[in-house]
C-alpha positions in Angstrom: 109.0 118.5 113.9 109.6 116.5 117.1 113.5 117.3 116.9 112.7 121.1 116.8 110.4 121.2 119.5 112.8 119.4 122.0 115.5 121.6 121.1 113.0 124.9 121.8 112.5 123.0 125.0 115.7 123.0 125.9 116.5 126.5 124.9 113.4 127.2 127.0 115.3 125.3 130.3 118.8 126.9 129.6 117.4 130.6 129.8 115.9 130.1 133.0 112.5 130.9 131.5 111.4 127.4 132.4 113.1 126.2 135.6 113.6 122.4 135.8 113.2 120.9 139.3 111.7 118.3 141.7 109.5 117.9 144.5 109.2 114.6 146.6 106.9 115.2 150.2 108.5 112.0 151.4 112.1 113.5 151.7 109.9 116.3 153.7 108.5 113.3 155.8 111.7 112.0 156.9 113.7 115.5 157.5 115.2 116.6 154.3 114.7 118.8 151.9 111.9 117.7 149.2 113.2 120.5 146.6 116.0 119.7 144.4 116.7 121.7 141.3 118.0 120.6 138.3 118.7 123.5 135.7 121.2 125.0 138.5 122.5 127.1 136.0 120.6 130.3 133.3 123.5 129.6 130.4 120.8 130.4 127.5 120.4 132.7 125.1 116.8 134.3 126.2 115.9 136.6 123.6 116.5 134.3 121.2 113.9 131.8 123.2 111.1 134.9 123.2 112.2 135.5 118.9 110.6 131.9 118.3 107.5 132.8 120.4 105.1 134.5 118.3 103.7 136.6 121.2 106.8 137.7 121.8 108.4 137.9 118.2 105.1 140.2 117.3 106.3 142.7 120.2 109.7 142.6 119.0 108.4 143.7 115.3 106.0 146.5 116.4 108.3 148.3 118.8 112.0 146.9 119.0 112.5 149.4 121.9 110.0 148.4 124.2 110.5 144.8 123.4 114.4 145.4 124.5 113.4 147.1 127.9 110.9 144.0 128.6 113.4 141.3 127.4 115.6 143.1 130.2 113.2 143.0 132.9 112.4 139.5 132.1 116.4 138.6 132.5 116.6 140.3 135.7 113.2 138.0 137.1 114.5 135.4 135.4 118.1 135.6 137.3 115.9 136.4 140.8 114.1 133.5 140.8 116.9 131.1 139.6 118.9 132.6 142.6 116.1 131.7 145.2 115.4 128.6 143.6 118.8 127.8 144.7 118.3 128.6 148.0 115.6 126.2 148.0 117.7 123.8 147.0 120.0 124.2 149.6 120.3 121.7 152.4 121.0 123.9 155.2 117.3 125.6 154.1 116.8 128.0 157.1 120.2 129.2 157.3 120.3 129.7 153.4 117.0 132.2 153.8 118.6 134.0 156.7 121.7 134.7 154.8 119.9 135.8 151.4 117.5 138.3 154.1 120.7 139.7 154.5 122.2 140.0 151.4 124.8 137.8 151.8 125.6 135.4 149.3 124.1 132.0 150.1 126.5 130.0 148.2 129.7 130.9 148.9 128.6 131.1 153.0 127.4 128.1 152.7 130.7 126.9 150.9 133.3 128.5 153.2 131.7 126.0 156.2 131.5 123.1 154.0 133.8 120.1 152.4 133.3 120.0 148.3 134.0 116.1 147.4 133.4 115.7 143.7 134.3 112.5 141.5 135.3 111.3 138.5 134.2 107.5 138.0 133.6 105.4 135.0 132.7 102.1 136.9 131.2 103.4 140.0 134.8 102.7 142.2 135.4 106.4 142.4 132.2 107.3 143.5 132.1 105.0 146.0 135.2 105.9 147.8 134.0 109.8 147.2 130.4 108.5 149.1 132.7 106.8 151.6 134.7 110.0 152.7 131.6 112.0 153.0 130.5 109.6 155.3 133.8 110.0 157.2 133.7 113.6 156.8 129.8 114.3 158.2 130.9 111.4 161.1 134.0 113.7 162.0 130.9 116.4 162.6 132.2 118.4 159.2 130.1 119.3 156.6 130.3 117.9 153.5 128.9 117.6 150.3 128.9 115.2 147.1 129.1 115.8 143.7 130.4 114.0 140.2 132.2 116.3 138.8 130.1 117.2 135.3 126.8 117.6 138.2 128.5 120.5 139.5 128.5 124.0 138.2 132.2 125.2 137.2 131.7 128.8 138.0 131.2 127.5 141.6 134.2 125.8 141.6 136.1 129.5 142.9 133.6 129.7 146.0 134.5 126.6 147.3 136.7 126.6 149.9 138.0 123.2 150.3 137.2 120.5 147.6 138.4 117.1 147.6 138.6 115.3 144.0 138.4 111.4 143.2 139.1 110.3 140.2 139.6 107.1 138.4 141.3 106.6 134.8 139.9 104.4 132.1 142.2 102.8 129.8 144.9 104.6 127.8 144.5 108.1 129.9 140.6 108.3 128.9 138.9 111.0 131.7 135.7 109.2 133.0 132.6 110.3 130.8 130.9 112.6 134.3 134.2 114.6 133.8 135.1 115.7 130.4 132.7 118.1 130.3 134.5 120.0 133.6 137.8 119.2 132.3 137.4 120.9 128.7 135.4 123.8 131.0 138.9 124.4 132.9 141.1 124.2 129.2 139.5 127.5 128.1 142.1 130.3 127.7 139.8 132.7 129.4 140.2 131.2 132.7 142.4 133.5 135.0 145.1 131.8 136.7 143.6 133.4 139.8 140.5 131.1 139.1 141.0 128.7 142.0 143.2 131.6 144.4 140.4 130.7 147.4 140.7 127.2 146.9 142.3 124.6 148.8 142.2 121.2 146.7 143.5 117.3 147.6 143.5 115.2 144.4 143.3 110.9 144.6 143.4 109.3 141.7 142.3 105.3 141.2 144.1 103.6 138.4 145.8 100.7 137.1 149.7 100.9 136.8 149.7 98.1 134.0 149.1 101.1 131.4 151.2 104.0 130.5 149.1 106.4 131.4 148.7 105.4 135.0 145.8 108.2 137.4 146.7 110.7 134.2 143.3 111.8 135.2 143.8 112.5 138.6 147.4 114.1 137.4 145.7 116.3 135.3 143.4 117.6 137.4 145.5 117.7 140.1 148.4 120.0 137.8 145.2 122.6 136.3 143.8 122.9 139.8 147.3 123.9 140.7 147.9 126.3 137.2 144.5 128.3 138.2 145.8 129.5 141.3 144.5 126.9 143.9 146.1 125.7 147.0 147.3 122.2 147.4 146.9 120.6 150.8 148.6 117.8 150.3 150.4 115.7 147.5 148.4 113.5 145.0 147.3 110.2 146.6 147.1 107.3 144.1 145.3 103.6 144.4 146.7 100.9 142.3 143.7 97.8 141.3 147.2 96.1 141.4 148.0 96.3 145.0 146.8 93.8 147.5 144.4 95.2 148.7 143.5 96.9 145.5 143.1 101.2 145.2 142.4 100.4 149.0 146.0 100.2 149.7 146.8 103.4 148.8 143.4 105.0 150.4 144.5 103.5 153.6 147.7 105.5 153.5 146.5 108.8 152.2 143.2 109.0 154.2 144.7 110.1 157.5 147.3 113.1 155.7 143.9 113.8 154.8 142.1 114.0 158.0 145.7 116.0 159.3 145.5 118.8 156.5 141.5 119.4 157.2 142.2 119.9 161.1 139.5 117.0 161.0 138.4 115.9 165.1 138.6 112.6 165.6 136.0 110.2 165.3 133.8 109.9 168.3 134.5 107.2 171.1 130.7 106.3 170.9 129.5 106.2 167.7 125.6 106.2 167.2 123.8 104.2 163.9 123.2 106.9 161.6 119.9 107.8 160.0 119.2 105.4 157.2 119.3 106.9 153.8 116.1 105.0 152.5 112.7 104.4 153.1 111.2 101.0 152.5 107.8 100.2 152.5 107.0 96.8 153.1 104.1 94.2 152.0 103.5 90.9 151.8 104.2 89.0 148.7 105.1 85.7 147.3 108.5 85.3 146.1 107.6 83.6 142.5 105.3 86.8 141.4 107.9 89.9 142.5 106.5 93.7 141.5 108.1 94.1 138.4 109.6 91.2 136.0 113.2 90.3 136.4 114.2 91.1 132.8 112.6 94.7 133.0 115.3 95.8 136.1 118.1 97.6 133.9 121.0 99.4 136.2 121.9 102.7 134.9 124.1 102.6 131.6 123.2 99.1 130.9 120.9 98.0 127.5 119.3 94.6 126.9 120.9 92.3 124.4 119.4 88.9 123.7 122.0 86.3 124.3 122.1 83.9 121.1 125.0 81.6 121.6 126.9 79.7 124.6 129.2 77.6 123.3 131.7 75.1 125.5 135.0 75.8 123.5 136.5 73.6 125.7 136.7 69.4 126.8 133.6 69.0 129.2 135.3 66.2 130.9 136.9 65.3 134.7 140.8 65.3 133.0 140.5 69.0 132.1 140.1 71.9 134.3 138.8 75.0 132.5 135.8 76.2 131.2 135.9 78.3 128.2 132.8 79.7 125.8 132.1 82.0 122.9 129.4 84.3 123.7 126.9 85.9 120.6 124.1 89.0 121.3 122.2 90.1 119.3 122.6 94.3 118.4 120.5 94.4 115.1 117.5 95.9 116.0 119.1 97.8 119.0 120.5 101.1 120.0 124.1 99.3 120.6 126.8 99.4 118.2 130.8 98.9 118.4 134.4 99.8 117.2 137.0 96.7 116.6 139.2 96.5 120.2 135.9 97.8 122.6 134.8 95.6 125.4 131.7 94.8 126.4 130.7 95.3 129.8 128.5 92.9 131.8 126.1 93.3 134.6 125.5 89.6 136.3 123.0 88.5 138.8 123.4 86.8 141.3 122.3 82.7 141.7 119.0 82.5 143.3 119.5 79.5 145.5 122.3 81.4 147.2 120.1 84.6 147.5 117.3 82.6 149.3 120.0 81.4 151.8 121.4 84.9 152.4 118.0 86.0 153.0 117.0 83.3 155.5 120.5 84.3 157.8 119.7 87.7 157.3 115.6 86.7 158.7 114.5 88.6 155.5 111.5 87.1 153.5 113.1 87.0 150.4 109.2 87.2 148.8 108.0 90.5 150.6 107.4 93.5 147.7 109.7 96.8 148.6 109.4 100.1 147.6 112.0 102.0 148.1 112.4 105.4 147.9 115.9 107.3 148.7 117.0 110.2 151.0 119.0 112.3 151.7 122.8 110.8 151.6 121.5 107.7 149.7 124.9 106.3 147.5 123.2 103.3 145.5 121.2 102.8 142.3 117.8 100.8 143.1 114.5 100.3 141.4 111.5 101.8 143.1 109.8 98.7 143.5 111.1 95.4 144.0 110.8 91.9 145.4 113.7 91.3 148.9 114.8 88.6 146.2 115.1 90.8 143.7 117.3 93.2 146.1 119.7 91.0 146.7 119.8 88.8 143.1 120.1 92.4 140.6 120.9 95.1 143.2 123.4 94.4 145.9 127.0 92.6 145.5 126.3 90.6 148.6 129.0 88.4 147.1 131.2 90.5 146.8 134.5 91.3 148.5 134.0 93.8 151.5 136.2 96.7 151.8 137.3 98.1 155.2 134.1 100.6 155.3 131.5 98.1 155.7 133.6 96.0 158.4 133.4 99.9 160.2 129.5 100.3 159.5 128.5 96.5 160.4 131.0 97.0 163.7 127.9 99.6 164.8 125.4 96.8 164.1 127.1 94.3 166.6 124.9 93.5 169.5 127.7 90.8 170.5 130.3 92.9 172.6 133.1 90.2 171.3 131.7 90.6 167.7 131.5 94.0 167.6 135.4 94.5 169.3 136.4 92.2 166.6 135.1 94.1 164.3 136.2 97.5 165.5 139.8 95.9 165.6 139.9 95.6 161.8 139.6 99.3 161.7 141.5 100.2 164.0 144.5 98.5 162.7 144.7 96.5 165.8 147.5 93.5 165.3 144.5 91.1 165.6 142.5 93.2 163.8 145.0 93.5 160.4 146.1 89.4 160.9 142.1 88.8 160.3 141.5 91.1 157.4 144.6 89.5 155.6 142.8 85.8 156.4 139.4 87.4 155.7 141.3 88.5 152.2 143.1 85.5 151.6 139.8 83.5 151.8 137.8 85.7 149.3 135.8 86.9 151.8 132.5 87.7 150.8 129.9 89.9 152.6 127.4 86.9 153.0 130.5 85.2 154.5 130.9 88.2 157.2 127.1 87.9 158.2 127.9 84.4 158.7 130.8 85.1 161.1 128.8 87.9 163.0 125.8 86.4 163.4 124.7 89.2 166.1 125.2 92.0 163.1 122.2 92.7 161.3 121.8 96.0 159.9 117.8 96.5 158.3 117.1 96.6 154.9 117.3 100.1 154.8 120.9 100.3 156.2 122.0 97.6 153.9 121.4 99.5 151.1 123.6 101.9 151.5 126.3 99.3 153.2 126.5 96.7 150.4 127.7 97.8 147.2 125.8 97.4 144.1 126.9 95.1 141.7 129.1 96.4 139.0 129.3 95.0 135.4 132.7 93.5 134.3 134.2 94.2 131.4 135.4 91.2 128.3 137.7 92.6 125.5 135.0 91.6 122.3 136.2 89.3 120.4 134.7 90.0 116.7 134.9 93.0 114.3 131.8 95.2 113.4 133.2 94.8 109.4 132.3 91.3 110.4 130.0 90.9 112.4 127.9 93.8 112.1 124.6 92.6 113.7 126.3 90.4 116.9 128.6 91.1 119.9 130.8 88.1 120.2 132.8 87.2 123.5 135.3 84.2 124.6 135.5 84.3 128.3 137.0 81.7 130.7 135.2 80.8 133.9 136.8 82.4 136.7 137.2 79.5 139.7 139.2 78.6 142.7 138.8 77.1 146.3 138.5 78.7 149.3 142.3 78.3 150.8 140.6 77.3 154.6 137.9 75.5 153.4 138.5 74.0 149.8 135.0 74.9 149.1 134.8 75.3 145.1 133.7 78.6 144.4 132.9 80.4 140.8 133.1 84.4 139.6 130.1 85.8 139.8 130.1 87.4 136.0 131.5 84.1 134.5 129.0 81.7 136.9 125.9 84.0 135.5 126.7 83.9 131.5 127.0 79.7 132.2 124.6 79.6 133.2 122.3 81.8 130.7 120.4 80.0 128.0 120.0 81.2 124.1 117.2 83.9 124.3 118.2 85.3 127.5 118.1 89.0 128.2 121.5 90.4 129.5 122.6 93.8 131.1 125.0 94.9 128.9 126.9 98.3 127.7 129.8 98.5 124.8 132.7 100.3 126.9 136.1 102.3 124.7 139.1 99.9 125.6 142.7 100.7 125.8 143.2 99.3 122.1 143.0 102.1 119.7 143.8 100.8 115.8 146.3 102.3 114.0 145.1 105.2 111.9 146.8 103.7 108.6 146.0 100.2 107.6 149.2 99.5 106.4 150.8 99.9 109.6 151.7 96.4 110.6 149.8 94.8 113.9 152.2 92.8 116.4 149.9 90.5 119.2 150.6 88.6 122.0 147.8 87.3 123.8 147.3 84.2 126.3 144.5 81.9 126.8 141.5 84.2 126.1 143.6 87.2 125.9 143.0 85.7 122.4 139.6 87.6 121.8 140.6 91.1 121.3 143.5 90.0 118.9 140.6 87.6 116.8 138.6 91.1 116.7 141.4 92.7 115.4 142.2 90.5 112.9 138.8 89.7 111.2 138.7 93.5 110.9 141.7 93.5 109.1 140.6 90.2 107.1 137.1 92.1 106.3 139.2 95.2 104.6 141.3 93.0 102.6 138.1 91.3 101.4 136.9 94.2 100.6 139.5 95.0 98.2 141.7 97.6 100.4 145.3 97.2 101.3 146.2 96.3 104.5 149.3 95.6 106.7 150.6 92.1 108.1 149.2 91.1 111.3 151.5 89.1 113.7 150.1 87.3 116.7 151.5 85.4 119.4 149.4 83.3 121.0 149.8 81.3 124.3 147.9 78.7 126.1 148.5 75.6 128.0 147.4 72.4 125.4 147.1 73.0 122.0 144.8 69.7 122.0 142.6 71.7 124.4 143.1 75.4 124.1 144.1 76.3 120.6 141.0 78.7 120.5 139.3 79.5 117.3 142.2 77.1 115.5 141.0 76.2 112.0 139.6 80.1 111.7 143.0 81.5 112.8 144.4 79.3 109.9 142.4 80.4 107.3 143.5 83.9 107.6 146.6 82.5 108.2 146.0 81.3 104.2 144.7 84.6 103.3 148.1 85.9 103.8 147.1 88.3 106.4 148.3 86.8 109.5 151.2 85.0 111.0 150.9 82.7 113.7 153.5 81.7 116.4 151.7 79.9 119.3 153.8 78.6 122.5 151.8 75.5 124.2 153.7 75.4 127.9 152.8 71.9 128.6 153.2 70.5 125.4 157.1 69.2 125.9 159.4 68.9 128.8 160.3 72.7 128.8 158.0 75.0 129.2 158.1 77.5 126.2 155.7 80.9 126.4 155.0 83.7 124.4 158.1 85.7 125.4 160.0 82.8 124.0 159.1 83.1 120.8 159.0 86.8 120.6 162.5 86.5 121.0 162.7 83.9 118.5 161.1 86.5 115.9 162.9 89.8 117.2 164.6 90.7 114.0 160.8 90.7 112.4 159.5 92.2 115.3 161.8 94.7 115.8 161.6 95.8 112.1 157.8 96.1 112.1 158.1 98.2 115.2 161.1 100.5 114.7 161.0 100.7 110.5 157.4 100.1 109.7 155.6 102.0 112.4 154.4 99.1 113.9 151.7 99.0 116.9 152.5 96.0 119.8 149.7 94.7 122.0 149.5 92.5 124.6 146.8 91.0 126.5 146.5 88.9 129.5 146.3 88.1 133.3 148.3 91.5 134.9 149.7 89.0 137.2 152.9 88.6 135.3 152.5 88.7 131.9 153.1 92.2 130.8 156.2 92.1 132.6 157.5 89.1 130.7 156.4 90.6 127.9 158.1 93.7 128.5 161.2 91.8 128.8 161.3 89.9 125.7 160.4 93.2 123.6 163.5 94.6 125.7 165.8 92.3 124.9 164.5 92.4 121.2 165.3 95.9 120.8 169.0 95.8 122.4 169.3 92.4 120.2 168.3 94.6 117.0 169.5 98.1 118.0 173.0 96.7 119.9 172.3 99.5 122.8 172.0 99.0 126.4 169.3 97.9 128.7 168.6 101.9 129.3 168.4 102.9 126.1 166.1 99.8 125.2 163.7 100.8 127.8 163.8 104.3 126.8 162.8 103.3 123.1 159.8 100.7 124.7 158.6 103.8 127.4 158.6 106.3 124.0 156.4 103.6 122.2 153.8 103.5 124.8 153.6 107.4 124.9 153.2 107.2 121.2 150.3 104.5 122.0 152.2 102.2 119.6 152.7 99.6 122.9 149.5 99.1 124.4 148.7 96.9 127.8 144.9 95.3 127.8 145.4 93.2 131.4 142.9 91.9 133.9 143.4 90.7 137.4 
């Protein structure tokens, strides 16, 4: 069978017996090395490979003996050649063959010189600050190398001697998915605590301080590196997506404690443009008839699902302001499937018309076929072949918000001595320099808005790649249960809008402007993501929600699942959900639905409409206003409380009301209220689901 023969496969790639690796000429053509090998490491079992050979198994019957003395030749080849495969690998190739001429070993040589940057990242932020510091590192004239952390072999980890971790934190404490398999490596008892003795580690950890468990990966990690014997140069950095300038803030102030612990040189006074880390090839083409169809480039991760509904939820009129839809895909018939409380993660695209413009400031044909082939150092995800337009509408976040980096790359680009001092002076921290990044902020400054301001920077197509981030999916809380909705994925999302504060131009999010815009039928990038919302085991556990404006979704989800299981005929809990919006004319999402279940007697409703009457009443209000029922579903029912909503201020307000619930209820202090609230979120009974 199939199944059999990919697992003997396998088993064949494990033992070494059949080494896995790559050849490309054109990384030979442009100065790197063309051989990369992928089965790094012989962990299989190879006499039990050669047993399923017959050739081999007929030896093994005949003469057991002989068979054993061959099967130990073989290992000892096998081990030889893995070992100088590895060499090849190597990027420092001449140096590595000297070494191995003289029986040193090549990779810990090779390590002791060298700065080990490995990453944990989930949504790609991690990996890009990780790409970024190498590129600090090699600029510095260190070496350096890049790895996530799952690509890297753990019984390396002890000849390294310096390795730097990044690592983000998904949800409720959740490692990201290219690091569990290294974490649960480094849990095994075996492990000496002298493991890591020749080691000296720095640990920065991205997260999002609305949750309990905020950077618990980088914590960890940074704690076990410690337990195994490994040196800590400096204390655990941290970057908050709540800060102003995002995990940014917090880079910024760790980065040069950093460069102070590595003895790193400073950067040079004249900097040259470094080699580019692609090769294009360019032809002519016409920009309606592009290489490969739009719908067939799929970003790693992501899976086509056929959009079926967009639906206005909203007034469509000049007296309202907000745009709100319910979204429906399609997963019958596809490889995607869901848990009630996941979110679905979007990739969007950028608008055309606004490509074509970037393109003809940047003097790019936007038509002209690309084929693009990456080197050594390249950081970003992109199809083979291509169309410019195609670059810039599914690759490259050219509207996105540019970090500090690409102010420092571009700055090298300049050809404008005022430009290019300008830029330099955002780097450098310069008090011109930090009074323009706050405007540049301010403004929602995108990177076509910086090419528009430096008109004498233009970095080539094979520089931009690497310069410009790609653009990452964003995620919606789903707003439907599988018990449900089995066969569909179903969203509410509100457009994401403001105006530019210097300007007033009107300006929309670029994952809210692409589903508007995207008819019944369309195919969209997509990939079910694990939330911070995790059920309660028990059904009979009651389910306290708060949720404003479409912080509604998840809570909808919820309930239907919990509708669906009473239909079914099991017992369930009581559900009670706050809800909070502006108008209840307007905004009273999903209204007649909620009051069916409502009916069912499932659910409770308490909404708060702020604009509805003179004083403004929220949520928080009328948590208070039902603490003696909150409080005993929580503290006498083993109740579960979630909240969801803009991070802005809501969970705090939340947090407040619950607080003053409990000292209502319990008559204890302020201390011992928040003490009770901080053990519930440990417990995962009071769970945060915010977006900025």
């Amino acid at each position: 069978p199939m199944a059999e023969s990919i697992q003997h496969c396998q088993l064949a790639v494990d033992s070494g017996y059949w080494p896995l690796f790559r050849y490309n000429p054109e990384l030979a053509s442009a100065g790197n090395n063309p051989f990369q090998l992928d089965s790094k490491k012989v962990k299989g079992d190879l006499y039990k490979l050669l047993s399923q050979e017959n050739r081999f198994a007929a030896v093994m019957r005949r003469d057991p003996k002989h068979a054993e003395e061959l099967d130990a030749k073989l290992k000892q080849a096998v081990m030889e050649k893995n070992k100088l495969l590895q060499v090849l690998g190597k990027e420092d190739l001449e140096g590595q063959f000297h070494k191995l001429v003289e029986g040193l070993s090549g990779d810990s040589a090779s390590a002791g010189e060298s700065i080990t940057i490995l990453y944990g990242s989930e949504t790609g932020n991690a990996e890009e600050q990780a790409k970024n510091l190498l590129q600090d590192v090699r600029a510095r004239g260190m070496k350096a190398t890049v790895s996530a952390l799952d690509d890297f072999d753990v019984e390396e980890l002890p000849s390294q001697k310096t390795i730097v971790l990044v690592i983000s934190t998904c949800g409720l404490g959740e490692f990201p998915q290219n690091s569990k398999r290294t974490w649960m490596a480094l849990q095994s008892q075996d492990m000496p605590m002298t493991y890591l003795s020749d080691v000296k580690f720095a640990v920065f950890g991205l997260g999002d301080s609305t949750y309990a468990q905020f950077c618990y990966a980088a914590a960890a990690f940074d704690v076990r590196f410690g337990e195994l014997g490994a040196t800590r140069l400096l204390p655990r950095g941290v970057g908050d997506d709540r800060d102003a300038d995002r995990y940014f803030t917090g880079w910024e102030a760790w980065l040069p404690e950093l460069w102070t612990v590595l003895g790193a040189p400073l950067m040079p006074e004249v900097r040259t443009i470094p080699e580019p880390c692609y090769k294009i090839d360019v032809s002519p083409g016409d920009a309606s008839k592009p290489p490969v169809a739009d719908e067939e480039i799929v970003p790693p991760g992501a899976a086509k699902l056929t959009l079926l509904t967009n639906k206005l939820l909203t007034p469509e009129s000049a007296d309202y302001d907000r745009d709100i839809r319910h979204y429906e895909f399609k997963i019958k018939g596809t490889n995607v499937s869901y848990k009630t409380g996941d979110s679905l993660a979007v990739w969007p695209r950028n608008p055309v018309d606004k490509v074509q413009e970037v393109c003809k400031l940047l003097g790019f044909d936007a038509g002209q076929q690309l084929r693009v082939i990456p080197l050594e150092g390249a950081r970003n995800w992109c199809p083979e072949e291509l169309s410019v337009r195609q670059l810039f509408t599914h690759v490259l976040d050219v509207f996105g918000k540019p970090n500090k980096k690409f102010f420092d790359n571009l700055s090298m680009f300049a050809t404008d001595a005022t430009e290019k001092a300008t830029l330099e002076g955002i780097i450098s921290g310069s008090e011109e320099g930090k009074s323009l990044y706050k405007s540049l902020q301010s403004d929602f400054t995108h990177h076509a808005d910086v090419f528009k301001r430096f008109p004498s920077a233009r970095p080539p197509l094979e520089q931009l790649i690497n310069m410009i981030p790609i653009l990452k999916p964003r995620s919606y809380s789903i707003a439907s249960a599988p018990l449900m909705h089995p066969d569909m994925i179903q969203l509410c999302v509100v457009q994401v809008d403001w105006n530019v504060p210097s300007t007033k131009e009107f300006r929309i999010g670029e994952a809210t402007g692409y589903l508007k815009k995207q008819a019944s039928g369309a195919q969209i990038m997509c990939a079910v993501r694990q939330s911070a919302i995790v059920l309660p085991k028990d059904t009979l556990n009651p389910v306290i929600m708060a949720g404003m404006g479409t912080g509604l979704a998840p809570w909808r989800a919820v309930t239907q699942d919990r509708i669906a299981q009473k239909r079914a005929g099991q017992a369930v809990g009581p559900c009670m959900l706050f809800f909070g919006a502006r108008y209840a004319k307007y905004e009273y999402l999903y209204r007649e639905e909620f009051e069916k279940y409502v009916a069912e007697g499932v659910l409770t409703m308490h909404t708060a409409f702020s604009r509805d009457q003179a004083r403004k009443i929220y949520v928080q209000h009328k948590i208070v206003e039902a603490g003696p029922s909150v409080s005993d579903m929580m503290l006498k029912q083993n109740g579960h409380f979630y909240v969801c909503g803009s991070a802005r201020q809501v969970p705090e307000d939340i947090f407040a009301a619950m607080k003053q619930v409990i000292m209502t209820s319990q008559n204890c202090s302020e201390l011992d209220a928040e003490a009770i609230l901080s053990n519930l979120k440990m417990e995962g009974r009071y769970t945060v689901e915010a977006w900025s």
